[in-house]
N, C-alpha and C positions, 0 to 999 in steps of 0.2 A: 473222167479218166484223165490222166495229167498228159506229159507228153511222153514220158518215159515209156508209160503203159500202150499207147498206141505207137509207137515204135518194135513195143517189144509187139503187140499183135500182127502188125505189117510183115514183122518179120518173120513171126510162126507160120502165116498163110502163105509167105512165097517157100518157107522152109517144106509146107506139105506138101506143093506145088511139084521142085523140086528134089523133093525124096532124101534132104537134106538129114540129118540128128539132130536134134535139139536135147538140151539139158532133162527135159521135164519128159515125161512118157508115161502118158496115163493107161492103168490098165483096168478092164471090168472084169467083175468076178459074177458072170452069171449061172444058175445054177439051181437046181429046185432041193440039193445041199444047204441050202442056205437058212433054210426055215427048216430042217430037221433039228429036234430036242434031243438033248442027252448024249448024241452023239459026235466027235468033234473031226473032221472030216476036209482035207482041205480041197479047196475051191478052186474050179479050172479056171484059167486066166486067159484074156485074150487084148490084143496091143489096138485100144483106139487110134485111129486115124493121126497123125501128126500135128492139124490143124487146132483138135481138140483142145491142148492146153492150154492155149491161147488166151484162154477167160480164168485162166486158175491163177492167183495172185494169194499166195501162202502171207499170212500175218506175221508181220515182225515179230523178234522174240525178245525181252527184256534182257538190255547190255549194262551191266555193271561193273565195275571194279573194285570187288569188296575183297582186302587184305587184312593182312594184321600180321605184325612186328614179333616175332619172338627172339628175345633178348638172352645169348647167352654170356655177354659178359658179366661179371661178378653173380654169375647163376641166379639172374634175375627172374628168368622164367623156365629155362631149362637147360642142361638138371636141375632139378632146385636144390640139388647137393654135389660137392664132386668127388665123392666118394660112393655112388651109387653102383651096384652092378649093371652087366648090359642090360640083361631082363628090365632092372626096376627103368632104367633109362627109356627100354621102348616101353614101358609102358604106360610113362608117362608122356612120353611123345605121342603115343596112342590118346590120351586120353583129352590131349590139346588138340590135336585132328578131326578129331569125332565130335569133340565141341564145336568148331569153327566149321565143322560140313553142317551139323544139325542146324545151323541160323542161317545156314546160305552163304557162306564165304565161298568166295572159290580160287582166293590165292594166299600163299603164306611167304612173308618175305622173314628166311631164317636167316640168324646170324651164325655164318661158318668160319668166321677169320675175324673176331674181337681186339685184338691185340697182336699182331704178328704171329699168331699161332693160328694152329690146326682143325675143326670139327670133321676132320675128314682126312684120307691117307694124304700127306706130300713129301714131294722131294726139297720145296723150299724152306717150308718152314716146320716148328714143332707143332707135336699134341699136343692139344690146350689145355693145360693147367685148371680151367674150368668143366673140364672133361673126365678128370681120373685121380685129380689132386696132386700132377706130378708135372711139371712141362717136357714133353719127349716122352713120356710112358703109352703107350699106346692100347683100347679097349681091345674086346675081341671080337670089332666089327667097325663098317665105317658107317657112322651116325650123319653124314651127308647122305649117302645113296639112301640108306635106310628112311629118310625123311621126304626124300625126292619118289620113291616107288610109294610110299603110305600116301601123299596128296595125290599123287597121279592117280591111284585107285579111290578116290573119294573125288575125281574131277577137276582136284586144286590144282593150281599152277603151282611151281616151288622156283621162288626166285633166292638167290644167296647175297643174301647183304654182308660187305666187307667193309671196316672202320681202314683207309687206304695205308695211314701217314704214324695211325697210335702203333707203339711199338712194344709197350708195357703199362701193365694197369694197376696201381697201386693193390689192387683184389688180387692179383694174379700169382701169391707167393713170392718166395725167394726169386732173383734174379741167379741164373746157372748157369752152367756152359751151354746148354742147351737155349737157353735164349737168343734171340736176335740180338739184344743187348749186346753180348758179348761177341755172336757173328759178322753185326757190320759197325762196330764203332766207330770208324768212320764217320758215318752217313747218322748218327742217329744222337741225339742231346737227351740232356736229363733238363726235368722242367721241375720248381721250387716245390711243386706237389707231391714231388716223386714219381711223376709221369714221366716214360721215357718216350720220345716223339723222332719219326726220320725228320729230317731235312729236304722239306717236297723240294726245293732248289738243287738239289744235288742229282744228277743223271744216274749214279748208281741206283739211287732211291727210287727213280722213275722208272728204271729197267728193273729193279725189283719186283714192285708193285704189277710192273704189267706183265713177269712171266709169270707170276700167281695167277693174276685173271686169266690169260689164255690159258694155263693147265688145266684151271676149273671147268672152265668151257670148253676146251676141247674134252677133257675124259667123262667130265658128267650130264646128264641129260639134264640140264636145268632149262627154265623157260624166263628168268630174268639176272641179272646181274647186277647187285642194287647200294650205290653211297650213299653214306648217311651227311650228316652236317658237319664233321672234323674232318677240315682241310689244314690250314693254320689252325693252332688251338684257340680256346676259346683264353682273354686274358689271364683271367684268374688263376687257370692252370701254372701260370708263371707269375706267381703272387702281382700281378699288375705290371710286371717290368715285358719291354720289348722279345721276341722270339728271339733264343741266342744263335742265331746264323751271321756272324761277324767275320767266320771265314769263308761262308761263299760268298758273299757280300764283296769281299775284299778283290775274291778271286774275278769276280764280275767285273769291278772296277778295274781291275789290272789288265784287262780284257778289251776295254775300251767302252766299258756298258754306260750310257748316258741317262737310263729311266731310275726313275727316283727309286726307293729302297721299294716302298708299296706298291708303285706300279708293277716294277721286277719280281715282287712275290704273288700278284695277282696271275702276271704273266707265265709263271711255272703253274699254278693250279690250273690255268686256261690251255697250254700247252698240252697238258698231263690229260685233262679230262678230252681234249679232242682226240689223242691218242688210243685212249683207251675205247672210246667210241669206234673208230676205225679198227683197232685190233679185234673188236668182238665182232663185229661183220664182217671182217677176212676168216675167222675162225666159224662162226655158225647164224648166218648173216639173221635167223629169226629168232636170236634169244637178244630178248629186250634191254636196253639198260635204261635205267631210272637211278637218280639221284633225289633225294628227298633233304634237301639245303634248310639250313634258319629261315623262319618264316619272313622276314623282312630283311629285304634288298637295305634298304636304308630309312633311317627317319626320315618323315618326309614324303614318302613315296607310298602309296599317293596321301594329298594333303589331310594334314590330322594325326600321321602316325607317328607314333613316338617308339621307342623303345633300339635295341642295340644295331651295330650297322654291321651285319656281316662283309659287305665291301671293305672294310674297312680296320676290321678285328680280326675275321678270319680270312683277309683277303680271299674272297671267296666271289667273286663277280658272275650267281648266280643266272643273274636276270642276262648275260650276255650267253651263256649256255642255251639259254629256252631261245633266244633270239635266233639263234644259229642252227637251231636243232640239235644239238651234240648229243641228244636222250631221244629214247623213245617216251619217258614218260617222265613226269616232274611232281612231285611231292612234295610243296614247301610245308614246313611244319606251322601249322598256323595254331595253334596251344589255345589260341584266346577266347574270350565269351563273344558274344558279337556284340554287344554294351562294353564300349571302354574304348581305350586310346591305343588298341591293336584289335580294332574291331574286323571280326572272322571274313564279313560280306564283302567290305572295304579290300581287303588285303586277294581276297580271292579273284576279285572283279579284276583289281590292278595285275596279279599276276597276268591273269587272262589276256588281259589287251596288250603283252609283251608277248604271249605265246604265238610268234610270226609264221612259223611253221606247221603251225596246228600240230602240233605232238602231243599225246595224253597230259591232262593236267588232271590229276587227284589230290589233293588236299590229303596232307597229313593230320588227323584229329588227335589227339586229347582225351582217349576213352577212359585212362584209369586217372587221371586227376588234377581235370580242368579247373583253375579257380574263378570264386568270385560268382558261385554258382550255388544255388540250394537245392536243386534236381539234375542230377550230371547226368541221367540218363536223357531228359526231355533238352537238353543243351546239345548233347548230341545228334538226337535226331531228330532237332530242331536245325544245325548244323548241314544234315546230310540233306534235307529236303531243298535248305539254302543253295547248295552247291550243285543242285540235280536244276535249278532256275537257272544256274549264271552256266552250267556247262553244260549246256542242252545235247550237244553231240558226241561225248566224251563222256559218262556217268561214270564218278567212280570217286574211292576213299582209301587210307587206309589207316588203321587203329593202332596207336599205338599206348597201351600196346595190347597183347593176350589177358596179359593179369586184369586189366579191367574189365573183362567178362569175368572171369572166374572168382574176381571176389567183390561181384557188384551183381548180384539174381537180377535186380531190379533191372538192368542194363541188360542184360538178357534178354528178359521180355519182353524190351522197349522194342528192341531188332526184332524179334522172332515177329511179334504182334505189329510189327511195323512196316517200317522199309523194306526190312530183311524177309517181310511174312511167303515171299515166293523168290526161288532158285531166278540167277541171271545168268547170263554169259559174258564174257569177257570183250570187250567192246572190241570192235575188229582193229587193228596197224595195219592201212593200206599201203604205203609206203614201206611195208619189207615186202618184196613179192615173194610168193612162193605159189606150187602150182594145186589145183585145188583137187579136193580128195573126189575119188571115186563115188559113183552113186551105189547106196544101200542095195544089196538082194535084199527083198521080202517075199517071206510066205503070208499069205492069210488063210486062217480056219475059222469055223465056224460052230460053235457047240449048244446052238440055241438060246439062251438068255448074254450069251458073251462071245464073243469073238475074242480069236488070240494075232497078234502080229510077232511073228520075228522075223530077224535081221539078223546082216552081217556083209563084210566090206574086204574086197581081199588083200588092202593097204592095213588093214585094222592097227599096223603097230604107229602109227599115223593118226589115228583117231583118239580124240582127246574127250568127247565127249558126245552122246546124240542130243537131237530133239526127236521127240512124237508130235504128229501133227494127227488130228483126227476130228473130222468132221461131222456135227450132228446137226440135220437140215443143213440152213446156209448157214450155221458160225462154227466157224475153227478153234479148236481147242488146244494146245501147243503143252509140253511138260518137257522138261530137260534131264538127263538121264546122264547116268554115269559109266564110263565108259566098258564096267562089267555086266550093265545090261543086255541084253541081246534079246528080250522077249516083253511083250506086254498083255496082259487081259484086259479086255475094253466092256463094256456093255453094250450091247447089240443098241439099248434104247435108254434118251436121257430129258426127263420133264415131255417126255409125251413126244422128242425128236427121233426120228432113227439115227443110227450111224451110216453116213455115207461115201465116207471115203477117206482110206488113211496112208501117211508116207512119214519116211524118216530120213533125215540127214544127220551126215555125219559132221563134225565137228574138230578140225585143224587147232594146233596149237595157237594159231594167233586168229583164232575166236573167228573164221572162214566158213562157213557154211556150204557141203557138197551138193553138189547136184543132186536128183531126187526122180522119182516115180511115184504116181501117183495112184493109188489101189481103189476102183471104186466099187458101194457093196452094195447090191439090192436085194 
């Protein structure tokens, strides 16, 4: 017994002593109901002593953070048209949800804001042009909430991923009145691509960006809020040539600004991303933010790696975010095979030993088209087992993107039969507090070859998800449930065990486990 556990016994026996509450409250169901066949009859209960649960030490339950990316810029993944009706729209959302519950995911990080535009009602910006085929045209529903109730009734978390800084996307149609383009020209450049981009350096830009996120969070129930890697563009966008911010630049200088051109544009993305960390905890201090940045800080880092320097290209000074904690969780995009000169294990280990703060680190993967690879499915969950060794406290992934399940079977199986082959939980955030949920009512019955358990919580709009726990002999059996369950059938007898004792907790949005009772059967 460690020490933990004789602390917690010390304290159960002075709590019986007493007449204290404790958490746990085990109760016995005796009964000569209990052995009747055919009949299903429930069982009178009565409250063991206080002391009692003092020896009951319920088994951990499997925490992972298994996402995946749904891309709707240039209707990458969904719609995959933008001319579709609402119908075909949810039904195709449907049919990406009920994929991702069937392999055990349990979060979806959707994209609602691709380009200065809409997947959901606002007052800042337009409907998405990849939404209805029109920028400003509006469906006959909002495809944000629609997508945040469908995960939440399958268990998923729905975080909303926003591209902060792109303003227009060559995909995105004609440029209209109705664009940003033409709203804040000002604050916003054309890039040699035909990409239109704000000016992260410009303060309208940054009050922009962050009444979008607070409106999102404050009016939708989401459970994360999620940047991807465009901060500065990446070069190319601007056929090689410098970002053209020459008048903030100048404006800075005129200003009395002394940091070089690079440092001052690292210094607005570092600004921008602390801001926005603090606005989402003033507004709903337990929806997470994660930023999932370019997989490499810089060549170099650590020794061996070669390849582009987001410090440097996208002034994007990653690695001082995770240092500072500014996210609840970190996703660098790590794309590579783990053979080669951006080797996966290499790049994961070195994030890790910069994560100071200990905040979730999930590794961004490569599902639908890692190269360099002749099994993309065993690369990846070759990948995820990697990452389950280097982040032993923190387990967790996410896929980017959906289309590489849906047109890779083999990648499928790989998960189902794999990693994925049983449901997790979302790994706890001790560091956002919040207070924890009530313990489960259960009834038990009894119908001769099976027993039934239900439940229910009088917080229930609070619950995110349960466990079953249920005991045959001395090994515990655990199954994770969705939060429209309410009832379970058990079998009375399993390999020759009895069943003897069952409880359920409930499950908080940031993966909390309630207090519990404990139901024993003889």
């Amino acid at each position: 017994m460690n020490i933990r556990h004789i602390k917690l016994s010390l304290f159960c026996a002075f709590a019986a002593v007493s007449s204290c509450a404790t958490q746990q409250t085990e109760i016995s169901a005796h009964s000569p109901a209990a052995t009747t066949t055919g009949t299903v009859r429930n069982i009178p209960v009565r409250t063991v002593p206080q002391a009692a649960p003092a020896a009951v030490v319920l088994p951990e339950v499997k925490r992972e953070f298994r996402g995946a990316w749904i891309a709707t810029v240039a209707n990458i993944n969904w719609p995959t048209r933008n001319n579709l009706s609402d119908e075909q729209q949810k039904a195709e959302a449907i049919r990406l949800l009920d994929l991702l519950h069937n392999l055990n995911f349990n979060a979806v990080i959707f994209q609602a804001r691709p380009s200065a535009d809409a997947l959901y009602k606002s007052s800042y910006e337009p409907w998405s042009y990849f939404l209805t085929g029109q920028t400003g045209k509006a469906p006959g529903y909002d495809p944000l909430e629609f997508w945040i109730s469908e995960s939440h009734k399958r268990g998923m978390e729905l975080h909303v991923w926003l591209n902060p800084y792109r303003a227009f996307h060559t995909t995105g149609g004609a440029v209209t009145s109705e664009s940003m383009v033409k709203k804040m020209p000002s604050e916003i450049v054309k890039l040699r691509n035909g990409t239109y981009w704000f000016d992260p350096s410009n303060p309208k830009t940054q009050d922009h960006v962050s009444n979008v996120v607070k409106d999102i969070v404050r009016r939708y129930d989401i459970d994360g809020l999620h940047f991807d890697d465009y901060f500065y563009p990446y070069r190319e966008y601007n056929g090689g040539k410098d970002f053209p911010d020459d008048k903030s630049w100048n404006v800075y200088l005129a200003s009395g600004g002394t940091l070089s051109r690079a440092d001052w544009r690292r210094g607005n993305v570092n600004k921008f991303i602390k801001r926005i960390y603090d606005e989402i905890k003033a507004e709903k201090n337990h929806v997470k933010f994660g930023i999932s940045p370019f997989g490499i800080w810089k060549p170099g880092y650590p020794a061996g790696i070669t390849g582009s320097s987001q410090y440097d290209e996208l002034y994007a000074d990653a690695k001082l975010w995770l240092n500072e904690g500014w996210i609840d969780y970190f996703s660098p995009q790590l794309y590579w095979k783990e053979e080669g000169p951006q080797r996966f294990s290499s790049l994961l280990k070195w994030w890790d030993s910069e994560n100071l703060r200990k905040r979730h680190l999930w590794p961004g993967l490569n599902t639908v088209g890692i190269k360099g690879v002749t099994d993309k499915s065993a690369e990846i969950v070759s990948q995820i087992k990697t990452s389950r060794t280097i982040l032993k406290e923190s387990d967790g992934e996410i896929h980017y993107s959906v289309a590489g399940l849906l047109q890779n079977p083999q990648m499928v199986s790989a998960l189902k039969n794999g990693p994925y082959r049983d449901k997790a939980l979302v790994p706890r955030t001790p560091w956002l507090k919040t207070n924890l949920l009530e313990k489960p009512r259960l009834t038990y019955s009894n119908g001769g070859n099976t027993a039934r358990v239900e439940w229910s919580a009088s917080d229930l709009q609070k619950v995110k998800r349960w466990v079953l726990y249920a005991r045959y002999g001395d090994q515990w059996e655990t199954e994770i449930l969705d939060v429209a369950d309410r009832s379970k059938t058990l079998a009375v007898s399993k390999s020759g065990k009895k069943l003897q004792a069952v409880t359920v907790r409930a499950v908080d949005r940031l993966g909390n486990e309630s207090a519990y009772e404990i139901k024993t059967v003889n």
